[in-house]
N, CA, C and O atoms as CSV, one atom per row, in Angstrom:
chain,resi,resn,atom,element,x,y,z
A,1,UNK,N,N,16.793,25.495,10.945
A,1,UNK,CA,C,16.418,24.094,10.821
A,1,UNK,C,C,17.646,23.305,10.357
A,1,UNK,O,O,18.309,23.801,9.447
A,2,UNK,N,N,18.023,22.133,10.880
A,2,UNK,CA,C,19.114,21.226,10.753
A,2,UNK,C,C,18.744,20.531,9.362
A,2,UNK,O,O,17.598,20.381,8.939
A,3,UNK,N,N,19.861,20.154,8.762
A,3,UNK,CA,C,19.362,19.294,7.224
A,3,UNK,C,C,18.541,18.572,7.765
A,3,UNK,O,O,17.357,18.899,7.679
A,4,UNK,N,N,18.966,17.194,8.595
A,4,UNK,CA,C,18.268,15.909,8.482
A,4,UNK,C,C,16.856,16.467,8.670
A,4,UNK,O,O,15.932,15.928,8.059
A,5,UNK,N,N,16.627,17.506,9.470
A,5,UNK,CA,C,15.257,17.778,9.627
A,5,UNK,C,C,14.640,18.647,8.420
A,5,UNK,O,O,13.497,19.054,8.630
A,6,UNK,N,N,15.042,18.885,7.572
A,6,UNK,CA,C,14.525,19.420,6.678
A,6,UNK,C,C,14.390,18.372,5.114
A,6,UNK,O,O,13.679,18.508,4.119
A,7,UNK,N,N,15.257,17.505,5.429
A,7,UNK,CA,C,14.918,16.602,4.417
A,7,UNK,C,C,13.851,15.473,5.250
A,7,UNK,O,O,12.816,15.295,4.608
A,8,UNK,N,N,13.900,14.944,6.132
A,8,UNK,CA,C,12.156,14.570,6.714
A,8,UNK,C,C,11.252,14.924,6.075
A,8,UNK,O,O,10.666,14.237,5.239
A,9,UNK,N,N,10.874,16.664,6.542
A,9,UNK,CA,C,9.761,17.501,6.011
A,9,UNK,C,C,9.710,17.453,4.246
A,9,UNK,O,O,8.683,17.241,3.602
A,10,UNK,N,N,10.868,17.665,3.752
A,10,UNK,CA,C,10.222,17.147,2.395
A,10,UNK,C,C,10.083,15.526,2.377
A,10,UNK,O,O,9.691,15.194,1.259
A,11,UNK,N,N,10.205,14.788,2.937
A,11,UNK,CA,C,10.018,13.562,2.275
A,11,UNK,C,C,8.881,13.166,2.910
A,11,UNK,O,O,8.564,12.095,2.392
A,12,UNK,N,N,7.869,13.546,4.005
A,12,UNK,CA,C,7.001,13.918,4.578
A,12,UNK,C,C,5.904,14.073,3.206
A,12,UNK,O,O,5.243,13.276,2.539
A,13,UNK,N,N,6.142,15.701,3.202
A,13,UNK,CA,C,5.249,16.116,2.277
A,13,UNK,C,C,5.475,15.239,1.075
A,13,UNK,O,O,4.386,14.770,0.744
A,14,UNK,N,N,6.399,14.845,0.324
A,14,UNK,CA,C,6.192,13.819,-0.963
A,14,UNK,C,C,5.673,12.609,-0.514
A,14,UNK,O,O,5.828,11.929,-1.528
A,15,UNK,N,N,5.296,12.064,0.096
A,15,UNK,CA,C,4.942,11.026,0.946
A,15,UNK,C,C,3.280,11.159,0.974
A,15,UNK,O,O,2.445,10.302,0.684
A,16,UNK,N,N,3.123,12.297,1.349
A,16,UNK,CA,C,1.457,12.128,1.459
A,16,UNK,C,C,0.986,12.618,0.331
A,16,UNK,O,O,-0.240,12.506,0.326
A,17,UNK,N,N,1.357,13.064,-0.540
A,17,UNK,CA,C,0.244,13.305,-2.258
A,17,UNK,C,C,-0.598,12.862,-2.282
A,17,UNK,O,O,-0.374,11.685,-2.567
A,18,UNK,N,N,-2.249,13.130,-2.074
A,18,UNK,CA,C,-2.889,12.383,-1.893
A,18,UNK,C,C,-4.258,11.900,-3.263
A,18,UNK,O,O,-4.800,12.591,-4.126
A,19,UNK,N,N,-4.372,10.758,-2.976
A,19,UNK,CA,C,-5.479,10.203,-4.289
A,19,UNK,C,C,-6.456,10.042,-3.781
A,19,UNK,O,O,-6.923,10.453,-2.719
A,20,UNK,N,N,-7.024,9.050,-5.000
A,20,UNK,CA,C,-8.466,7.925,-4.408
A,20,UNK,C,C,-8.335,6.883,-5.315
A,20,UNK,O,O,-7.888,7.016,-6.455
A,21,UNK,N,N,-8.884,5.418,-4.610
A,21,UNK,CA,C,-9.074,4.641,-5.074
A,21,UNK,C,C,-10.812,4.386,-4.939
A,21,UNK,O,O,-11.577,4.798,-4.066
A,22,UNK,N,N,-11.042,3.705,-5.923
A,22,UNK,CA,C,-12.843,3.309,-6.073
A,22,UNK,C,C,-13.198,2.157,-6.046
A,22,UNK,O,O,-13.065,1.307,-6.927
A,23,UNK,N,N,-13.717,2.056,-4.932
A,23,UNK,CA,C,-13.912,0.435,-4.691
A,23,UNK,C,C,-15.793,0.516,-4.918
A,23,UNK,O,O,-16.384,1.281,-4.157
A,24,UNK,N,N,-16.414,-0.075,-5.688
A,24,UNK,CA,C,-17.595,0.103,-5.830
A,24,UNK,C,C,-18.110,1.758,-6.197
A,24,UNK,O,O,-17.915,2.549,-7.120
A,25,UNK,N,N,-18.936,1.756,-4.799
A,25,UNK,CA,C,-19.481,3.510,-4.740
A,25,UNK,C,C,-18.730,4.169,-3.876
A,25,UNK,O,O,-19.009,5.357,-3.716
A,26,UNK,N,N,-17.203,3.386,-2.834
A,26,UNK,CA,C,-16.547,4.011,-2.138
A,26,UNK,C,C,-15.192,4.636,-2.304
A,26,UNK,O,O,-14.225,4.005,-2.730
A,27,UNK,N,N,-15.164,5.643,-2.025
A,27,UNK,CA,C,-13.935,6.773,-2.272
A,27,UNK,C,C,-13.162,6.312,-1.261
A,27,UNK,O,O,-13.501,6.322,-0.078
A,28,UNK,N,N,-12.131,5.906,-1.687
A,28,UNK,CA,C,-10.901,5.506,-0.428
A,28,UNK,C,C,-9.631,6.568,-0.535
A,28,UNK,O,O,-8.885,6.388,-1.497
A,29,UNK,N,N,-9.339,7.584,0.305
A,29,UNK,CA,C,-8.060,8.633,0.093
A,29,UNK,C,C,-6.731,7.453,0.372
A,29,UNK,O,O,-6.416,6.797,1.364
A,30,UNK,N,N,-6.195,7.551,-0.932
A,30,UNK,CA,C,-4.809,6.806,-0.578
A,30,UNK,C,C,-3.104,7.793,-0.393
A,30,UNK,O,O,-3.088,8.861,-1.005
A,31,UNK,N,N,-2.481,7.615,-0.012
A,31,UNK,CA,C,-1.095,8.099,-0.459
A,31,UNK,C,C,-0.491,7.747,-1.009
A,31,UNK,O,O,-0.088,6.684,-0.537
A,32,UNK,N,N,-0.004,8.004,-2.001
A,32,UNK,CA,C,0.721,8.038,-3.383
A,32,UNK,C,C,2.430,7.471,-2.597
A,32,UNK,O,O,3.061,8.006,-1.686
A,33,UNK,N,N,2.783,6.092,-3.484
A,33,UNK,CA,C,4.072,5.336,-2.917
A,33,UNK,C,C,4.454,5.269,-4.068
A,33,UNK,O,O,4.492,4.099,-4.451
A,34,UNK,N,N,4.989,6.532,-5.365
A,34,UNK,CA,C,5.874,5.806,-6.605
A,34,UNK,C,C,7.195,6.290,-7.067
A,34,UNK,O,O,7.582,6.608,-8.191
A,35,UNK,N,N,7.848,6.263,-5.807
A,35,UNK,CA,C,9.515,6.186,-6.163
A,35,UNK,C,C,9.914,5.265,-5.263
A,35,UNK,O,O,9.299,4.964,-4.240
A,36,UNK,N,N,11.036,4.772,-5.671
A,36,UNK,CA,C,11.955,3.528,-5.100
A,36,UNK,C,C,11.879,4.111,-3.730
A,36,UNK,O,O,11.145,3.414,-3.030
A,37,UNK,N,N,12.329,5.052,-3.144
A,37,UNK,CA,C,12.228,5.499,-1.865
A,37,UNK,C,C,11.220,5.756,-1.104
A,37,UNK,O,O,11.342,5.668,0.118
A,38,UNK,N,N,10.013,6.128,-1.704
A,38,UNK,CA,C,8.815,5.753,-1.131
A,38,UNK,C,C,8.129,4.561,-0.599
A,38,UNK,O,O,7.644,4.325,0.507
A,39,UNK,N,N,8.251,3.635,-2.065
A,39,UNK,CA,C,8.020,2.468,-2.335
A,39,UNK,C,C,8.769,2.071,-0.765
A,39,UNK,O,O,8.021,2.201,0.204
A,40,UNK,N,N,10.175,1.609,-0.499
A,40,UNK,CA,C,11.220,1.404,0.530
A,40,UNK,C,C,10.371,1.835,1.974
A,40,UNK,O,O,10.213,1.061,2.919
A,41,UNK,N,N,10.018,2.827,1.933
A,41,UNK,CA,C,9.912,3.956,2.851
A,41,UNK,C,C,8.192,3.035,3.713
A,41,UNK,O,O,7.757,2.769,4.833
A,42,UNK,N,N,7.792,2.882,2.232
A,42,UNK,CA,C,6.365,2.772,3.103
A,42,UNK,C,C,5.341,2.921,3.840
A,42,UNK,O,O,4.419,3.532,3.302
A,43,UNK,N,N,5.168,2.551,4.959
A,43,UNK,CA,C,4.346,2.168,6.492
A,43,UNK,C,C,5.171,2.487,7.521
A,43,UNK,O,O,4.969,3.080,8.580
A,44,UNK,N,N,6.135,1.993,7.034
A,44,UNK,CA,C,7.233,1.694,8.678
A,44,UNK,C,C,7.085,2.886,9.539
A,44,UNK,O,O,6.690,4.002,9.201
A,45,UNK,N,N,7.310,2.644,10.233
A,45,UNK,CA,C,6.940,3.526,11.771
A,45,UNK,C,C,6.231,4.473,12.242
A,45,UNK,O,O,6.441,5.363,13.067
A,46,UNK,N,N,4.770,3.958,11.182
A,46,UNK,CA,C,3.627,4.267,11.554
A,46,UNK,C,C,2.396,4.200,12.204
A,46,UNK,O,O,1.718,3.349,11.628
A,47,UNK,N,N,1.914,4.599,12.946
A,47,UNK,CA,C,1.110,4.529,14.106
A,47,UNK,C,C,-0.119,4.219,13.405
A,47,UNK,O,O,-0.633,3.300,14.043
A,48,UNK,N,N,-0.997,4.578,12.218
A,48,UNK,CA,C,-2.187,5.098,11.515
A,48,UNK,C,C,-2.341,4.793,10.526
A,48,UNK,O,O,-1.482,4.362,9.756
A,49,UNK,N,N,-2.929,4.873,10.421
A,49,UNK,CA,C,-3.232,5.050,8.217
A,49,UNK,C,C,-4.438,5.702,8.108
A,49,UNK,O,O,-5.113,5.102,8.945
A,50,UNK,N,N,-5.189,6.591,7.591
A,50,UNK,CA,C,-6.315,6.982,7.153
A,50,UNK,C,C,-6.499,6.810,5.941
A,50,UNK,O,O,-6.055,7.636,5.143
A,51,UNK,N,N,-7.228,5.646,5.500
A,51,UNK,CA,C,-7.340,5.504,4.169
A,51,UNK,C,C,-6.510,4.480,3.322
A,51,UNK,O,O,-7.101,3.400,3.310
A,52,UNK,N,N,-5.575,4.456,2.753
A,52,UNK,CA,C,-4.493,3.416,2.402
A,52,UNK,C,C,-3.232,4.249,1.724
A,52,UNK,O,O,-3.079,5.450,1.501
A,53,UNK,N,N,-2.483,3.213,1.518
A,53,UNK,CA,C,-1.283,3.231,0.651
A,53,UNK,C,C,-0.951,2.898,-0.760
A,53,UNK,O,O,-0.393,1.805,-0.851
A,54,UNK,N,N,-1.146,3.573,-1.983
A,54,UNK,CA,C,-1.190,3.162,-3.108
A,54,UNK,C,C,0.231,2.958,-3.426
A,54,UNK,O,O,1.023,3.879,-3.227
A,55,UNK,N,N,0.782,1.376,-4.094
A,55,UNK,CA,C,2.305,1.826,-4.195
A,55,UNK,C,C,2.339,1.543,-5.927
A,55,UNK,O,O,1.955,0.503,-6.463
A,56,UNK,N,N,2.785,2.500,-6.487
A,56,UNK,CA,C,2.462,2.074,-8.147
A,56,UNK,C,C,4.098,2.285,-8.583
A,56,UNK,O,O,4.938,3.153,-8.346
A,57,UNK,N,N,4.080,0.912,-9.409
A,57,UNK,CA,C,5.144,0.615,-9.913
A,57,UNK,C,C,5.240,0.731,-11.519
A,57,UNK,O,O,4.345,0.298,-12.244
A,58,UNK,N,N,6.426,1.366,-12.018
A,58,UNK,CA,C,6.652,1.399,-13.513
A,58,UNK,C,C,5.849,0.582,-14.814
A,58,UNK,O,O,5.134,0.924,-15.755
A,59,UNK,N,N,6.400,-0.675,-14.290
A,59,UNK,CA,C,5.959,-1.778,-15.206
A,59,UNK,C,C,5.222,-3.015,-14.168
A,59,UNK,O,O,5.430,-2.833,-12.969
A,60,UNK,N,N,4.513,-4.060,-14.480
A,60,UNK,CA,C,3.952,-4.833,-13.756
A,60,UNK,C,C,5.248,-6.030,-13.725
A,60,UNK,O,O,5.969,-6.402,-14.651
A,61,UNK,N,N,5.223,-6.434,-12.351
A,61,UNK,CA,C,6.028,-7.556,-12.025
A,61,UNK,C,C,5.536,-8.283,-10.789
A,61,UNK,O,O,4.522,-8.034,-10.137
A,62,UNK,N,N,6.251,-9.028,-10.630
A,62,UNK,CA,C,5.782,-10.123,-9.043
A,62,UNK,C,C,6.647,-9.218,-7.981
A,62,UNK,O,O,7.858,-8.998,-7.935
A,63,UNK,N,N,5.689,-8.827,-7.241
A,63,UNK,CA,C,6.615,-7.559,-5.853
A,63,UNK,C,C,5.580,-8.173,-4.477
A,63,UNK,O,O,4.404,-8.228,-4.116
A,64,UNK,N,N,6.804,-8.514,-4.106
A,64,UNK,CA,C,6.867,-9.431,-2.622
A,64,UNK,C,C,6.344,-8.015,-1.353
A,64,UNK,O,O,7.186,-7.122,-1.259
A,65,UNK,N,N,5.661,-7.926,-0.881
A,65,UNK,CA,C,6.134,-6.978,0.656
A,65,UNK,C,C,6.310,-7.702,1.962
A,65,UNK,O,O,6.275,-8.928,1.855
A,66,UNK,N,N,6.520,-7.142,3.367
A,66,UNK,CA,C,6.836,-7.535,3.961
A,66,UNK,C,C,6.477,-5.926,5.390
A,66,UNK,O,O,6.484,-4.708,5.218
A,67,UNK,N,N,6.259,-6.638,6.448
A,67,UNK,CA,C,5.755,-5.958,7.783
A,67,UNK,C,C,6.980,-4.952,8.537
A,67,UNK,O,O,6.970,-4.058,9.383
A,68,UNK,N,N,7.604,-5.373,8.039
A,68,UNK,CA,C,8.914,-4.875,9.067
A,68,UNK,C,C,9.251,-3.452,9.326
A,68,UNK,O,O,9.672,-2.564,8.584
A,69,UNK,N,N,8.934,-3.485,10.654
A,69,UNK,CA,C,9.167,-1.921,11.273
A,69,UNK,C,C,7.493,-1.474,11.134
A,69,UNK,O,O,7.212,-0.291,11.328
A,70,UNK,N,N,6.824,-2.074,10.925
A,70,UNK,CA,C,5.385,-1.411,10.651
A,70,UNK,C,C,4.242,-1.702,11.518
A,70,UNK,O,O,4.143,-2.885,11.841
A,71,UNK,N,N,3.590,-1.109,11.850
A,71,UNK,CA,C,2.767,-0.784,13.478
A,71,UNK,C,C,1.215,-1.532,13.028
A,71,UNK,O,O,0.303,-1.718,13.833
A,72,UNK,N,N,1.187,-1.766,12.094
A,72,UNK,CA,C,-0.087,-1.530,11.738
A,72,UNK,C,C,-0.574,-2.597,10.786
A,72,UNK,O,O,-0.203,-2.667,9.614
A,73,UNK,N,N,-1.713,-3.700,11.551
A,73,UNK,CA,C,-1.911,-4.652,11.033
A,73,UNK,C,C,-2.898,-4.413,9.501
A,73,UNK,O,O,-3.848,-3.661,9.285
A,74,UNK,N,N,-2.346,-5.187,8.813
A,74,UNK,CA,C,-3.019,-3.995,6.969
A,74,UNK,C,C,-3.101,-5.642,6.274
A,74,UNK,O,O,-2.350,-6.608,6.402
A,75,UNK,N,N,-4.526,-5.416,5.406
A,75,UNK,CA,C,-4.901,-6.097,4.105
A,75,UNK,C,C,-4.456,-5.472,3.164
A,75,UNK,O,O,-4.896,-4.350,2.910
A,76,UNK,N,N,-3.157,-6.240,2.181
A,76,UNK,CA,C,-2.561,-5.923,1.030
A,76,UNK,C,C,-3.059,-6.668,-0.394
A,76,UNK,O,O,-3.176,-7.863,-0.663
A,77,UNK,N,N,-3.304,-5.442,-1.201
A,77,UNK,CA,C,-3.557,-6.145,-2.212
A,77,UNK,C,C,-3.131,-5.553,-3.520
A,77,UNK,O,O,-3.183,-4.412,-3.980
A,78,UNK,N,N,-2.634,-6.857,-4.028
A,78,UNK,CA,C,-2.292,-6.565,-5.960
A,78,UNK,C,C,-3.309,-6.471,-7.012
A,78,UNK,O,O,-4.391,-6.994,-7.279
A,79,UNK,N,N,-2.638,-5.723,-7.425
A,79,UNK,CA,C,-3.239,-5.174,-8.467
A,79,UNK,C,C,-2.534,-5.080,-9.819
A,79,UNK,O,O,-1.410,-4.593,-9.946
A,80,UNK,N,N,-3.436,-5.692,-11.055
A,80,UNK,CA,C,-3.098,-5.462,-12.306
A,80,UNK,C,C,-3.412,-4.377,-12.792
A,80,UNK,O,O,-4.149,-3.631,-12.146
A,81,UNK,N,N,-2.916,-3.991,-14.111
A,81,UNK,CA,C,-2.315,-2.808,-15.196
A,81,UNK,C,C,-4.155,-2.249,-15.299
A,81,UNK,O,O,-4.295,-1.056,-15.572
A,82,UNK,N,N,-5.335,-2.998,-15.109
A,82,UNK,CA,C,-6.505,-2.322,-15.335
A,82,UNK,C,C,-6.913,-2.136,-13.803
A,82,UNK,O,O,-7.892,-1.426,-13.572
A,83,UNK,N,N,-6.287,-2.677,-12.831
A,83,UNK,CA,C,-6.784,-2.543,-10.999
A,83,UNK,C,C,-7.717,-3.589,-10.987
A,83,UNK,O,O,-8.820,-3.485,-10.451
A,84,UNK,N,N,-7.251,-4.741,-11.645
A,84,UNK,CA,C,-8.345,-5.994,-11.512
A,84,UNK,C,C,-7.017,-6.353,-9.691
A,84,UNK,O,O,-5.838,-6.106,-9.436
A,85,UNK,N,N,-8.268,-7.067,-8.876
A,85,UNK,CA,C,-7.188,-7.729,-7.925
A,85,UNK,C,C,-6.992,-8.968,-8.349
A,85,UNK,O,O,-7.878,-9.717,-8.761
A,86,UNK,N,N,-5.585,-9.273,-8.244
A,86,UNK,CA,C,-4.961,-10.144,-8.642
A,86,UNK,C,C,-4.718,-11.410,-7.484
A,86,UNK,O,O,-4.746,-12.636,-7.592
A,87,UNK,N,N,-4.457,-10.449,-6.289
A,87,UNK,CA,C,-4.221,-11.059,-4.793
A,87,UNK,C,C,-3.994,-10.354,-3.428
A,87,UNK,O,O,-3.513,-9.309,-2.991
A,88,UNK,N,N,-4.608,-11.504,-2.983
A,88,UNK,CA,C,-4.801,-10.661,-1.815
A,88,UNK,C,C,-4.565,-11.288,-0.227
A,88,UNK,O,O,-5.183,-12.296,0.113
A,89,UNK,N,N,-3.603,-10.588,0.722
A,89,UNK,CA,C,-3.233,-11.024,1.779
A,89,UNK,C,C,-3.822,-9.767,3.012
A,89,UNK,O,O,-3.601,-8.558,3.080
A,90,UNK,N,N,-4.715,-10.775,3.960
A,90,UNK,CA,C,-5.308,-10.231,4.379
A,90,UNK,C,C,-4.827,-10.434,5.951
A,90,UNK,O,O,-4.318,-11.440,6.444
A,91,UNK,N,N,-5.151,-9.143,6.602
A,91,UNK,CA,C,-4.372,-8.534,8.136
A,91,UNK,C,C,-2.762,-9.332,8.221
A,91,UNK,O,O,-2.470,-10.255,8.981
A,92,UNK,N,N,-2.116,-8.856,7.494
A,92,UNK,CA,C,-0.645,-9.025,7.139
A,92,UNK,C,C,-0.010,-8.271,8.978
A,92,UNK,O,O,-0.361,-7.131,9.284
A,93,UNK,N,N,0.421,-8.676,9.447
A,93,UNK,CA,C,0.845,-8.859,11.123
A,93,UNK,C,C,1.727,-8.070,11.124
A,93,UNK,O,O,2.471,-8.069,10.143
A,94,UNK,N,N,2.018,-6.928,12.430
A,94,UNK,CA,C,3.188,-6.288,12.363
A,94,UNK,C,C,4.295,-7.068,12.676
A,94,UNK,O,O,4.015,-8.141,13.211
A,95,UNK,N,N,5.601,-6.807,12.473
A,95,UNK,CA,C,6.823,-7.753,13.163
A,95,UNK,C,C,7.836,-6.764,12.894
A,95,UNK,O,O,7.757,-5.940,11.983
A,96,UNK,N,N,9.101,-6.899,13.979
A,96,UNK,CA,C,10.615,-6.271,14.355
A,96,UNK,C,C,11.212,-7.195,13.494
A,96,UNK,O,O,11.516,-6.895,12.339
A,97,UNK,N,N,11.375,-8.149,13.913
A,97,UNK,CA,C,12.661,-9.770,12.988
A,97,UNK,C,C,11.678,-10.263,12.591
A,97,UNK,O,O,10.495,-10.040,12.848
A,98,UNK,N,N,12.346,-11.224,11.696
A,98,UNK,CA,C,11.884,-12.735,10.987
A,98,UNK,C,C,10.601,-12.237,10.491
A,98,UNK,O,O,9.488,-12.664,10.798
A,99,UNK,N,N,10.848,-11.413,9.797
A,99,UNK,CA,C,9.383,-11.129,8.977
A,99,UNK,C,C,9.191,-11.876,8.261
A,99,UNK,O,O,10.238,-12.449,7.961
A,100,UNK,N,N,7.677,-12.537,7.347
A,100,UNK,CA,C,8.031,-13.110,6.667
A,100,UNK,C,C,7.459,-12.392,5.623
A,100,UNK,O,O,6.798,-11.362,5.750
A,101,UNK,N,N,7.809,-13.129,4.294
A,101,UNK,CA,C,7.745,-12.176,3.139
A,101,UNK,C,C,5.795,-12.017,2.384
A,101,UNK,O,O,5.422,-13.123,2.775
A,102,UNK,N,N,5.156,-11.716,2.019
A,102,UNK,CA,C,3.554,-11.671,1.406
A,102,UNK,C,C,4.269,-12.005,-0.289
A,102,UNK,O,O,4.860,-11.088,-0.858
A,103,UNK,N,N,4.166,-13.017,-0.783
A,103,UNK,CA,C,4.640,-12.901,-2.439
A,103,UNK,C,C,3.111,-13.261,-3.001
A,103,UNK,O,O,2.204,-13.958,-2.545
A,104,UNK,N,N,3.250,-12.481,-4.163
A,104,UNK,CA,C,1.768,-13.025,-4.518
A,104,UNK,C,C,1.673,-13.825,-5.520
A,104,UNK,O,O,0.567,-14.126,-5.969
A,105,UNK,N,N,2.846,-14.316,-6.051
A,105,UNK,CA,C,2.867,-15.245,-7.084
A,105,UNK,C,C,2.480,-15.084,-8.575
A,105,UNK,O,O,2.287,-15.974,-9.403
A,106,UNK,N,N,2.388,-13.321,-8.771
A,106,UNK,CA,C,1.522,-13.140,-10.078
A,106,UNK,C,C,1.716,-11.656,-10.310
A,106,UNK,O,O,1.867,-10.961,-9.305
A,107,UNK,N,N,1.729,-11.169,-11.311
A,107,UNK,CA,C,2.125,-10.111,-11.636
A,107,UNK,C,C,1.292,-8.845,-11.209
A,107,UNK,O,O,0.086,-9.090,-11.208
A,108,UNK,N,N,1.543,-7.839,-10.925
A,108,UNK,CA,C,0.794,-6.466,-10.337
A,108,UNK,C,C,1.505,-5.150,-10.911
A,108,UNK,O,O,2.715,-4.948,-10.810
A,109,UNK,N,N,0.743,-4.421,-11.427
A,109,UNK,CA,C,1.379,-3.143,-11.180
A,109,UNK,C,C,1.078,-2.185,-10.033
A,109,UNK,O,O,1.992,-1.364,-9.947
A,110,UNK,N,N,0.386,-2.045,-9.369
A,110,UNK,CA,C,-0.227,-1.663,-8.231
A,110,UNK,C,C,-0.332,-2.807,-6.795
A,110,UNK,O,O,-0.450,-4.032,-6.827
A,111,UNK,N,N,-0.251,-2.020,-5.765
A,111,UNK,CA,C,-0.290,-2.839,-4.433
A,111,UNK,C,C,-1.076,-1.513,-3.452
A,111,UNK,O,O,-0.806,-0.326,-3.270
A,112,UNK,N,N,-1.890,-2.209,-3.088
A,112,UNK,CA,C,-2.638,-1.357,-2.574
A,112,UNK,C,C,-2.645,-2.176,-0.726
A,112,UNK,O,O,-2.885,-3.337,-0.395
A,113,UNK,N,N,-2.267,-0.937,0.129
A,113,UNK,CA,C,-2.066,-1.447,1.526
A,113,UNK,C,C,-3.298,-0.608,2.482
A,113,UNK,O,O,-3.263,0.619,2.571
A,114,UNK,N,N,-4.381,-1.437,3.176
A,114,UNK,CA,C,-5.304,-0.741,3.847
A,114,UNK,C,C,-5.634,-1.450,5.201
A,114,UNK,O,O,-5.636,-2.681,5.240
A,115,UNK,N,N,-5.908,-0.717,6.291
A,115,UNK,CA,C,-5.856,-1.414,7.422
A,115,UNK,C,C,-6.759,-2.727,7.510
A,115,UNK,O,O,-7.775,-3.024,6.882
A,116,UNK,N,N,-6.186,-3.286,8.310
A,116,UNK,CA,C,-6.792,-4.937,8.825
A,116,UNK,C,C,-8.444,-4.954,8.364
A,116,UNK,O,O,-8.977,-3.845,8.374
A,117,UNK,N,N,-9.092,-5.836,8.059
A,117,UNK,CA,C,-10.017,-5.865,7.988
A,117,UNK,C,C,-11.317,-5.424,6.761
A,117,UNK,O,O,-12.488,-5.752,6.571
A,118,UNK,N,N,-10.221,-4.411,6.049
A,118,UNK,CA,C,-11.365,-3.130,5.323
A,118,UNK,C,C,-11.240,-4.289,3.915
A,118,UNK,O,O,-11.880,-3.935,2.924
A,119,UNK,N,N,-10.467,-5.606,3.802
A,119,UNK,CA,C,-11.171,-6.276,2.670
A,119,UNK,C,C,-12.492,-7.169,2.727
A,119,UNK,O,O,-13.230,-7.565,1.825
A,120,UNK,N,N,-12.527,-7.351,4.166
A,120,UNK,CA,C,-13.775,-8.062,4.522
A,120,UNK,C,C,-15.072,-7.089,4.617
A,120,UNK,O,O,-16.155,-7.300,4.071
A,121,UNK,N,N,-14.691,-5.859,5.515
A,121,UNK,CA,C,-15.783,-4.612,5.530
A,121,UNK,C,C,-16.511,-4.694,3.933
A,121,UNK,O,O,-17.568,-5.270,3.673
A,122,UNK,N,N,-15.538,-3.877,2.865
A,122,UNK,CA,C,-15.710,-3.860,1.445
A,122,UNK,C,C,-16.292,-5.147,0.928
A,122,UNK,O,O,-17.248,-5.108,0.154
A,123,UNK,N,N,-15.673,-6.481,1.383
A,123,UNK,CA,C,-16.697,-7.410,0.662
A,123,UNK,C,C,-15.252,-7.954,-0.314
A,123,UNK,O,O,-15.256,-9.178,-0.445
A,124,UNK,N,N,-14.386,-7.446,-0.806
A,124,UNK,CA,C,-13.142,-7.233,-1.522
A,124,UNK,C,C,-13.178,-9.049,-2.138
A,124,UNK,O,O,-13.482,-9.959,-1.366
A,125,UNK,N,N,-12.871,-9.262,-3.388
A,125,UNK,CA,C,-12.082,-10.916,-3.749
A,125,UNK,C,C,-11.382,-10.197,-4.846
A,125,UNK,O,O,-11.353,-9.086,-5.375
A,126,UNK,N,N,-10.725,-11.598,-4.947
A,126,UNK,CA,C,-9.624,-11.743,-6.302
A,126,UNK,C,C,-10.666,-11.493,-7.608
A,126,UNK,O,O,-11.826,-11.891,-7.501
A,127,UNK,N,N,-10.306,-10.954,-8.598
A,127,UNK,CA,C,-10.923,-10.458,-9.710
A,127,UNK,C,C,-11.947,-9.417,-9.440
A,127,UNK,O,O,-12.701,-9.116,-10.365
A,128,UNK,N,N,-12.085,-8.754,-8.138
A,128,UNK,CA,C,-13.342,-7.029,-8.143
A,128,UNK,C,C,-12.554,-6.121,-8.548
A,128,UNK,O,O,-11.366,-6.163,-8.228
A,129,UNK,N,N,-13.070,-5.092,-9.355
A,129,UNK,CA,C,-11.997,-4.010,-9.745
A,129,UNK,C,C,-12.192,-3.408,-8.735
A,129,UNK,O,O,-13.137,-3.515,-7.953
A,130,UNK,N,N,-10.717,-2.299,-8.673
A,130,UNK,CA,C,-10.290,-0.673,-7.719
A,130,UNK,C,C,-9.850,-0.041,-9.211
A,130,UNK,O,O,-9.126,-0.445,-10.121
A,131,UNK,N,N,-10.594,1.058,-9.010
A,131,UNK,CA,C,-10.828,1.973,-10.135
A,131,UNK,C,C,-9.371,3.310,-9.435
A,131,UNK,O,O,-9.759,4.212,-8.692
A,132,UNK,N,N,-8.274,3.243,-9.701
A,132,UNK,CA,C,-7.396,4.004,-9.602
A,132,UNK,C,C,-7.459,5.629,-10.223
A,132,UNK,O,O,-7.394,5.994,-11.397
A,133,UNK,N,N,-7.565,6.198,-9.350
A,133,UNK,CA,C,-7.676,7.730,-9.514
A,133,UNK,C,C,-6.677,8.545,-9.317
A,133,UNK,O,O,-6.839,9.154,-8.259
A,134,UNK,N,N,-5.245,8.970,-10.130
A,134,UNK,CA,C,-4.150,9.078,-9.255
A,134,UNK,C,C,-4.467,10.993,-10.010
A,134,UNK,O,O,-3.744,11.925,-9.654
């Protein structure tokens, strides 16, 4: 096996660690996004998602995302230090250029990324808790 291909496969497997988030009575399997390179890494040039993307950050701050390189139209949402939602941008558009940026204007320690739609399915607003299960 060639390096580059063997560092893939681990960053692969660190990539999918998998959780749950609790939205009501529903179990959502997320993948675990908490290193800078993960975090970086993301969505991008992904076909799928089953479930979502949990991206958990150190300390809570204002963290902007953005579509780029990413296949897959997704409702993003922030999250505070208890998983209250803070904000929420919903079917966030894939794009190559001129992406534009999702800022949420308010502090999060958590960002939670799930395909198009599943905040309306869920019922989802600003202030419902996600009960974080990591």
């Amino acid at each position: 096996m060639k390096w580059p291909l063997l560092f893939l496969f681990f960053f692969v497997i660190s990539c999918t660690q998998s959780s749950f988030v609790l939205v009501d009575d529903t179990n959502i399997p997320v993948e675990i996004a908490d290193s800078p390179e993960e975090r970086m890494q993301g969505l991008m040039f992904r076909e799928s998602l089953e479930g979502g993307m949990l991206f958990i950050f150190e300390d809570s701050g204002i963290y902007p995302f953005w579509m780029k390189n990413t296949f897959i139209p997704l409702d993003i949402l922030w999250l505070d230090d208890d998983g209250k939602i803070v904000f929420i941008q919903n079917n966030a558009l894939p794009c190559q250029e001129l992406c534009p940026s999702y800022h949420p204007g308010v502090e999060a320690r958590y960002v939670l990324e799930l395909n198009a739609g599943a905040v309306t399915n869920l019922r989802l607003a600003v202030g419902d808790k996600v009960i974080v299960k990591v």
